[in-house]
C-alpha positions in Angstrom: 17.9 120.5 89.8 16.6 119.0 86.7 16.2 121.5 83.8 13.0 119.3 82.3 10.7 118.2 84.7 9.2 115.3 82.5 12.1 113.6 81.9 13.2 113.5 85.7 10.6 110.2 86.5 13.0 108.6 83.8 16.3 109.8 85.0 15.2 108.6 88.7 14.3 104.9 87.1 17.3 104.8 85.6 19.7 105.9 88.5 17.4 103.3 90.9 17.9 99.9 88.3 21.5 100.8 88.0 21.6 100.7 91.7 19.4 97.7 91.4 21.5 96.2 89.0 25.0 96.9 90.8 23.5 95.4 94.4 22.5 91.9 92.6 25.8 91.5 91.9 27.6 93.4 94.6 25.1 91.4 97.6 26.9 87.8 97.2 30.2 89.5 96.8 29.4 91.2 100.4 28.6 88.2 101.7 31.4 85.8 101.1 33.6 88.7 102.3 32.3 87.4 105.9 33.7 84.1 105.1 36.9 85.0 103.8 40.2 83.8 105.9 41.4 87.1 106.1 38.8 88.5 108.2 38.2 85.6 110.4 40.1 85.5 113.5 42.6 82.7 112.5 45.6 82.0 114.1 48.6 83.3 112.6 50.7 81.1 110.0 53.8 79.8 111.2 55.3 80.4 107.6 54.6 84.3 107.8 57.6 85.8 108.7 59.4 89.5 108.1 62.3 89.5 106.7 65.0 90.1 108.9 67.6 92.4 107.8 70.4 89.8 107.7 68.4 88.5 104.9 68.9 90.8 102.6 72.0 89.6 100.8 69.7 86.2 100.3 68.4 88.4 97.4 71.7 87.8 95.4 73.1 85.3 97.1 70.0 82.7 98.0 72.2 80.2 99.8 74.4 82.9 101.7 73.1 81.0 105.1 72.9 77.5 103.6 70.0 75.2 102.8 66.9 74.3 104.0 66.5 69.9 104.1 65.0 68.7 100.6 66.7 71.5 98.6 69.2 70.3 95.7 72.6 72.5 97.0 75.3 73.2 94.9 78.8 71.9 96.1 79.9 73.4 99.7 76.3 74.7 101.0 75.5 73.0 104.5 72.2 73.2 106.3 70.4 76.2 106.6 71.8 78.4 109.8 72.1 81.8 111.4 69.9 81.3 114.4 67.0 81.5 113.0 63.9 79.8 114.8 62.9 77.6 111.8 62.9 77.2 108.2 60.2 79.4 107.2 63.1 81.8 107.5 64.5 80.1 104.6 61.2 80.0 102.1 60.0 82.9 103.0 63.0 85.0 102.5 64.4 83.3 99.3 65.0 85.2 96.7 63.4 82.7 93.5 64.1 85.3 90.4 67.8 85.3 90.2 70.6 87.2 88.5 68.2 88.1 85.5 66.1 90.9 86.9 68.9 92.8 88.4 70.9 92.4 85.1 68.2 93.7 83.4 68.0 96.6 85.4 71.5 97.5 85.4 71.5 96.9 81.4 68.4 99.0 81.1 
């Protein structure tokens, strides 16, 4: 296993205060894990929705279903619709980059 037997107590020290060394700063970590709001059994947000697939176009066309209340519209763009239950539909399936990205990939 080890080619010089004297320098194997050394080796072993070493390997043992890395481990030491790693686990003083890996214990705390561990333990605020437990506390974390993703492990603990929460109920689930209201706001976190999938997008549906009539959503989509809301990539390139953000008010293609209207508005949500509170939101500056441009001329023409009623409340937000499409029988959805709420308006997290809206905020969480707004698309908040724009024309600019897709441009630039089309350019590029």
């Amino acid at each position: 296993m080890f080619r010089d037997w004297r320098r194997s107590p050394g080796v072993i020290a070493a390997v043992g205060l890395g481990g030491g060394l790693a686990g003083f700063a890996l214990w705390p970590m561990a333990s605020l894990l437990q506390r974390s709001s993703r492990v603990l059994a929460l109920n689930a947000p209201t706001n976190d929705v999938a997008m549906p697939y009539a959503r989509m176009p809301s990539l390139l066309f953000p008010w293609r279903d209207g508005a949500a209340a509170g939101v500056d519209r441009p001329p023409g763009v009623g409340d937000f619709i499409g029988g959805y239950p709420s308006e997290a539909y809206y905020w969480d399936t707004i698309a908040y980059i724009g024309w600019i990205p897709w441009a630039a990939v089309l350019f590029l």
